[in-house]
C-alpha positions in Angstrom: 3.6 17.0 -30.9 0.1 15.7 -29.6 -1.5 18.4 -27.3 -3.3 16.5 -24.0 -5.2 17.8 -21.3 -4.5 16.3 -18.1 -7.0 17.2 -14.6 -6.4 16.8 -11.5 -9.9 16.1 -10.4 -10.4 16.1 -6.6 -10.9 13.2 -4.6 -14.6 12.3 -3.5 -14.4 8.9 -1.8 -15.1 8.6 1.6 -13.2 8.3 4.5 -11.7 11.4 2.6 -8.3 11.5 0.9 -5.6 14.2 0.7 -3.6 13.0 -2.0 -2.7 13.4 -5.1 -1.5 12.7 -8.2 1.0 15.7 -8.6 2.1 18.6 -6.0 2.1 22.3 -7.2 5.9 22.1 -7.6 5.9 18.9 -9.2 3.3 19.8 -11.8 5.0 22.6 -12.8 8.1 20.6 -13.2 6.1 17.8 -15.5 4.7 21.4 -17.3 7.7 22.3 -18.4 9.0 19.1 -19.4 6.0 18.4 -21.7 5.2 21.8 -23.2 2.5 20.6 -25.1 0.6 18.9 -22.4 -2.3 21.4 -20.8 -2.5 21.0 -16.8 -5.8 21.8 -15.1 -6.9 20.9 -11.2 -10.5 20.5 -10.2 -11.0 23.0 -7.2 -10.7 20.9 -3.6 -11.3 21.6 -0.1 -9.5 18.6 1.2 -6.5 18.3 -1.1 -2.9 18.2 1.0 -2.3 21.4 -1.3 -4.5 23.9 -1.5 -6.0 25.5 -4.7 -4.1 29.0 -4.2 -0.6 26.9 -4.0 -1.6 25.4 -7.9 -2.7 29.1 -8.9 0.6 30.6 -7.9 2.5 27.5 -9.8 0.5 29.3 -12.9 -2.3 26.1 -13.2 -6.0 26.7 -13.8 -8.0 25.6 -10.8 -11.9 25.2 -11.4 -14.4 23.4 -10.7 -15.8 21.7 -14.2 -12.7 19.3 -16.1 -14.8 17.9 -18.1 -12.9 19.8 -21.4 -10.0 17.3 -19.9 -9.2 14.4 -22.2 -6.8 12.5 -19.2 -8.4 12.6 -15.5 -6.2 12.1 -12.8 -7.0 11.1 -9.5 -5.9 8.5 -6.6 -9.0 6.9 -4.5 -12.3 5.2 -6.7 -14.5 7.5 -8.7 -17.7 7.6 -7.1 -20.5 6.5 -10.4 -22.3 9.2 -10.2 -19.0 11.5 -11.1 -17.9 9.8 -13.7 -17.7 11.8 -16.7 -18.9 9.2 -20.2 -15.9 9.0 -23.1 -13.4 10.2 -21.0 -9.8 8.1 -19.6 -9.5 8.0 -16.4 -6.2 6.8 -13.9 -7.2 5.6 -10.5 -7.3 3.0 -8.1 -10.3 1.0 -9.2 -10.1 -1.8 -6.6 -11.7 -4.3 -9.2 -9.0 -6.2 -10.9 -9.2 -9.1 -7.9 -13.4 -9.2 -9.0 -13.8 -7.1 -5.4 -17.6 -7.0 -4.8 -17.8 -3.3 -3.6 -16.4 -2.3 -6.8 -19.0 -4.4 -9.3 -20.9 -1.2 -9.5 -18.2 0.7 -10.6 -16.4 -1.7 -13.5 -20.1 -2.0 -14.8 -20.5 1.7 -14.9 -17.1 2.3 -16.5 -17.9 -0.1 -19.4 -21.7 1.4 -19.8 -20.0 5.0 -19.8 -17.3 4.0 -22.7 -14.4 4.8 -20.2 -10.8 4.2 -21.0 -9.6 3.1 -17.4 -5.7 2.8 -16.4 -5.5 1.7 -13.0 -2.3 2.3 -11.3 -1.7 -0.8 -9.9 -0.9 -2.7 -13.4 1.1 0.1 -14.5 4.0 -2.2 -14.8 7.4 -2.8 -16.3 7.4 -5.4 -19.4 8.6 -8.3 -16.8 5.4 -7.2 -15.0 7.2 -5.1 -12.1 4.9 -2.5 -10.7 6.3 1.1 -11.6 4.5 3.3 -9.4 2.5 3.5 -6.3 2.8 3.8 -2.4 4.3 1.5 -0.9 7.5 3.0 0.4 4.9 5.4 2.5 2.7 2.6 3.8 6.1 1.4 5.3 7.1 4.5 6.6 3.8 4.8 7.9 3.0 1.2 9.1 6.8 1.2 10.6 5.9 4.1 12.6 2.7 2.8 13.5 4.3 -0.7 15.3 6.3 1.3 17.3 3.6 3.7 18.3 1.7 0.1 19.3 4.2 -1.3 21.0 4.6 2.5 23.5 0.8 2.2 24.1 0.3 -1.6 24.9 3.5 -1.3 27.3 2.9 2.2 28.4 6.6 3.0 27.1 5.8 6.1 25.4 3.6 8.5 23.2 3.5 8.6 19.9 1.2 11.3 18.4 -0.3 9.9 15.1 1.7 10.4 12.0 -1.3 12.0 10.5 -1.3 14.8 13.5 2.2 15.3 12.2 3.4 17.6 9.4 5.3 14.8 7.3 7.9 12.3 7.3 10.6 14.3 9.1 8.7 15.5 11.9 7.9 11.8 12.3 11.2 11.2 12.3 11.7 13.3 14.5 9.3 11.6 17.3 10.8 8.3 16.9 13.9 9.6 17.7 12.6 10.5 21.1 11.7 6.5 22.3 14.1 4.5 24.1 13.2 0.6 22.8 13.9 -2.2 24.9 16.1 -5.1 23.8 13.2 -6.7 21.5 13.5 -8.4 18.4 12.1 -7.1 15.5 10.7 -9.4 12.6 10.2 -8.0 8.7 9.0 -9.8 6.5 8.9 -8.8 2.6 11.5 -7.3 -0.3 9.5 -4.8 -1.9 8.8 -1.2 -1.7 6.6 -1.4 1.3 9.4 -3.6 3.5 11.6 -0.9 2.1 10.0 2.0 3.1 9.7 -0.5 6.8 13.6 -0.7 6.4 13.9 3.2 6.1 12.4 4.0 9.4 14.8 1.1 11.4 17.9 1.7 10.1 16.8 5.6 10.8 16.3 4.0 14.7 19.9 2.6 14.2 18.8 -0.9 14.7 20.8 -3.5 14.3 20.2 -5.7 11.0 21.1 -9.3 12.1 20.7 -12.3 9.8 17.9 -15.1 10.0 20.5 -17.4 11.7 21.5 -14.8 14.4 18.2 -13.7 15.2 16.5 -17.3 15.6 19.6 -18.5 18.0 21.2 -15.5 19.4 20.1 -13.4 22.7 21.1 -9.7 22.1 21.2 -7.2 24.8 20.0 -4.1 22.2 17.0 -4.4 19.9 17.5 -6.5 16.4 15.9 -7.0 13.6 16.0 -9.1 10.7 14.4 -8.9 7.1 13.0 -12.2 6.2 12.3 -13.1 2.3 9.8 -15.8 0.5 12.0 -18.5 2.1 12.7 -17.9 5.1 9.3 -18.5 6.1 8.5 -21.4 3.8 9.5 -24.9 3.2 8.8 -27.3 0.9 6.3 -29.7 2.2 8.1 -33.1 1.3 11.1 -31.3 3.1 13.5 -31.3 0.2 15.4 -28.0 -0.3 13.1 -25.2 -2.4 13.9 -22.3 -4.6 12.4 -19.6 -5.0 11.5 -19.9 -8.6 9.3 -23.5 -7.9 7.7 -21.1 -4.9 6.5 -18.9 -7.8 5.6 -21.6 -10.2 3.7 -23.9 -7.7 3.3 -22.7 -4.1 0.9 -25.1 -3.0 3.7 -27.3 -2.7 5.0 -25.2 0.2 4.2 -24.6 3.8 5.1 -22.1 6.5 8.4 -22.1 8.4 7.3 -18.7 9.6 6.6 -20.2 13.7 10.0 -20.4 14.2 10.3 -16.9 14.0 7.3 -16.2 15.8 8.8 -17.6 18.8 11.7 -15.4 19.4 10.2 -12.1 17.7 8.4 -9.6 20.0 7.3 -6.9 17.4 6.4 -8.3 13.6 6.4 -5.9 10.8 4.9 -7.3 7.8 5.8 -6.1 4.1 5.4 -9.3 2.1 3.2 -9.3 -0.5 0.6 -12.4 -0.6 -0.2 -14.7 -3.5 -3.2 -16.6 -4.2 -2.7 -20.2 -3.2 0.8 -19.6 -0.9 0.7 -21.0 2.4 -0.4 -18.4 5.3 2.3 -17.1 7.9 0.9 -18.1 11.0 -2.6 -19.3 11.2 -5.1 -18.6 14.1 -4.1 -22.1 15.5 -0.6 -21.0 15.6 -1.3 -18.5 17.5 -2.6 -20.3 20.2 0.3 -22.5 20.5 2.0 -21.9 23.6 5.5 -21.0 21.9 4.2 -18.3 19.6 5.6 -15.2 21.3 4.6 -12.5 19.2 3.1 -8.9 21.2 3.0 -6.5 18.5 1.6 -6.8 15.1 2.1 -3.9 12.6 0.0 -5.6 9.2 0.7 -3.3 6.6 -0.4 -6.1 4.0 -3.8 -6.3 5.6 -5.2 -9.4 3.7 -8.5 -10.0 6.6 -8.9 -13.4 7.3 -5.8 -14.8 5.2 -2.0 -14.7 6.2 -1.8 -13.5 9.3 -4.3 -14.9 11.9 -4.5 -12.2 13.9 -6.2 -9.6 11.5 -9.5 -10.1 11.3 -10.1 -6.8 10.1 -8.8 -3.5 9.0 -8.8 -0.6 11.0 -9.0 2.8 11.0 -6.2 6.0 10.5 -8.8 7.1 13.9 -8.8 4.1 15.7 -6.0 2.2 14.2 -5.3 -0.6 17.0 -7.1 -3.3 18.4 -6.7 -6.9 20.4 -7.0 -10.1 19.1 -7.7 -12.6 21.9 -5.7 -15.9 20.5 -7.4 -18.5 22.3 -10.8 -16.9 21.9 -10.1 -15.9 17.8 -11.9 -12.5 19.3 -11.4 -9.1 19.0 -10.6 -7.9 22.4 -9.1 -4.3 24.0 -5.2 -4.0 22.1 -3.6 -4.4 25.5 -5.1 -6.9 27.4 -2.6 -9.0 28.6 -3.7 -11.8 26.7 -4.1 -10.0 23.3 -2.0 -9.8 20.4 -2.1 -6.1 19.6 -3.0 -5.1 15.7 -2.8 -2.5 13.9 -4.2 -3.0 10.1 -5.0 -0.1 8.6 -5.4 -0.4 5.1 -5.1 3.3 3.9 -1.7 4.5 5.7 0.1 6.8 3.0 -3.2 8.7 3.7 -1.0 9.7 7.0 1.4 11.9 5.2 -0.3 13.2 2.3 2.2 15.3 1.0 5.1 13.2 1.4 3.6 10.6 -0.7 1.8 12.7 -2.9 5.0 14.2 -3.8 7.0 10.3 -3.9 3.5 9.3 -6.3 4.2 12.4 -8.7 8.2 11.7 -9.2 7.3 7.5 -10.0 4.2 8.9 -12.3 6.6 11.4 -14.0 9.4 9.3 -14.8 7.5 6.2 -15.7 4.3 7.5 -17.3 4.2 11.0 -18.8 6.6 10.0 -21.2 4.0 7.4 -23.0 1.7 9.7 -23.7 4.0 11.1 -26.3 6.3 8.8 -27.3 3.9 6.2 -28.9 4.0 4.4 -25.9 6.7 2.8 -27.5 7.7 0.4 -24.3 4.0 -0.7 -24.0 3.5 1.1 -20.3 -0.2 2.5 -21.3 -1.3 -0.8 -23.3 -0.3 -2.5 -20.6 -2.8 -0.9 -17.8 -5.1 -0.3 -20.0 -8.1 -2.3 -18.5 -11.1 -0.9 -20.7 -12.0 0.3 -24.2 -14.6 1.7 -26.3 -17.1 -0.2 -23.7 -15.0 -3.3 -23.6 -12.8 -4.9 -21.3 -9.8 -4.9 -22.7 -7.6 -8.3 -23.6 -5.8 -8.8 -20.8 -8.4 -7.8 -18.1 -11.1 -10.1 -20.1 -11.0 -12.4 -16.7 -13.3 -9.9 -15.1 -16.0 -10.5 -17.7 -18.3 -12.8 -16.1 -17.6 -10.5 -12.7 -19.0 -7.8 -14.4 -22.0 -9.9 -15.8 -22.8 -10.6 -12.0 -21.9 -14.3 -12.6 -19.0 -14.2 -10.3 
């Protein structure tokens, strides 16, 4: 069988990042499932485990990789590390043409990279396989409710990253006493999953779209909306989901009628190019929207949701938005909308996702490498080639030419 060496190179971008691709104990799992795969990790201060704990699982820690053939990290590769000829998996942050990233596409093709990035490692119907979304819901979920205790001086949450992981967060929630608010989610996926995890954890009640829109409750509620609950077809004939997908500009929102019975909205939804937006900043000045609490783990600035116009920070992670002013203002001022948009939260509990990362990565990806990639996984993400984009990523050509 083909031998591979695989690094685990640390993570230089900053803010910095404690994840990573595999944990100690999870590495030494993929170890001895592919026998003929060599493991080594790039030496790191800031990694969620520390070098000694990949010594003791038996793993080379050091501080040159470049003998790796397969470099494994999470965050962007700063140019200037890159290492010419070799693949790479990352986040690259370029396959929507994202300006900050130009640099770093160009110096991947001038380099004669092979890059994967993880976010079109997907399933042949074009799923995504692997990533981490649950954790940005955990995270986010417990963010929202952090929020809502500080704008209402209800309670104090410490920050999930003071914490040490998911059950110790947990473990806080379990501490608040919410009032009898109702909670809106919006979204299907992996993130409004991970969102789902932390209410049904709260024992909330799940109540349908119906219910919620019409019914007073004396406990808190929430309910889970999907693409169409919150859009309509614009010549008001009934819509499916599948001419949503195939023409959404043919849609509006239907979202206001849920933002004038929900107190605390929770957003999971993932955001197409050309769908309606939510709520606009005009909706939210509309004396019926009733929305306090905005916990926008999708974070598109300036698109969906009004009220984020701009991402904020694991360190300062809430601010107002002032409706009738379309200003930033303090998070609880009475006549804010307080948001928190941070765009990095499974950097929150590091090891908790790290170790969720490794288990999708392990199941879905190792297994390519020597099986002839025989259910396409790897051809699939791969973006460049030989100092070519490849095929599929070709749409980023004239980006990378500086003509987009």
């Amino acid at each position: 069988m083909q031998s591979i060496t695989f690094a685990i190179i640390k993570e230089r971008k900053n803010p910095p990042d404690k994840r990573t691709v595999f944990s100690p104990v999870k590495l030494r799992e993929v170890q001895e499932a592919f026998p003929s795969a060599k493991f080594i990790v790039e030496a790191s201060r800031i990694r969620a485990f520390p070098d000694v704990a990949y010594e003791k699982a038996e793993f080379t820690v050091t501080d040159d990789v470049s003998k790796a053939d397969i470099l494994l990290g999470i965050k962007e590769v700063p140019v200037e590390a890159l290492l010419p000829h070799k693949t790479y998996f990352f986040f690259s942050h370029t396959i929507k043409k994202q300006e900050s990233n130009r640099a770093l596409l160009q110096t991947i093709l001038k380099k004669e990279i092979e890059l994967y990035d993880y976010e079109v490692i997907t399933d042949k119907k074009g799923n995504r396989l692997i990533g981490f979304g649950r954790y940005a819901g955990l995270v986010g979920a417990y963010n929202g409710f952090r929020a809502w205790g500080l704008r209402h001086k209800s309670w104090q949450l410490p920050k999930a990253n003071d914490l040490a992981g998911l059950e110790a967060m947990k473990a806080k929630l379990d501490k608040i006493k919410l009032p009898n608010i109702k909670i809106c989610l919006s979204g299907t996926g992996r993130v409004a999953g991970g969102v789902k995890e932390i209410l049904d954890h709260l024992k909330i009640k799940k109540v349908n779209a119906e219910a919620f829109l019409t019914t007073d409750f004396d406990e808190p509620v929430y309910c889970n909306i999907a693409v169409m609950d919150y859009n309509k077809r614009i010549d008001g004939k009934p819509g499916t989901l599948a001419e949503f997908f195939r023409d959404p500009t043919s849609f509006e929102s239907n979202f206001m009628r849920f933002a004038k019975v929900t107190q605390l909205f929770i957003t999971g939804h993932f955001y197409g190019d050309g769908s309606p937006y939510l709520f606009t900043r005009e909706d939210a000045k509309k004396p019926g929207f009733n929305i306090e609490v905005i916990a926008d783990i999708s974070c598109d600035i300036n698109g969906p949701i009004g009220s984020t116009i701009r991402s904020s920070t694991v360190e300062d992670p809430l601010y107002g938005y002032d409706p009738q002013t379309e200003n930033e203002t303090a998070f609880d001022a009475p006549c804010a909308i307080t948001v928190m948009a941070v765009d990095n939260l499974p950097c929150e509990l590091p090891m908790d996702s790290s170790a969720g990362f490794g288990e999708l990565f392990f199941e879905h990806v190792m297994p390519a490498f020597f099986n002839g990639d025989k259910d396409g996984v790897l051809e699939r993400a791969r973006m460049t080639k030989n100092g070519q984009l490849t095929e599929r990523f070709s749409y980023l050509q004239a980006f990378v030419d500086g003509n987009e």
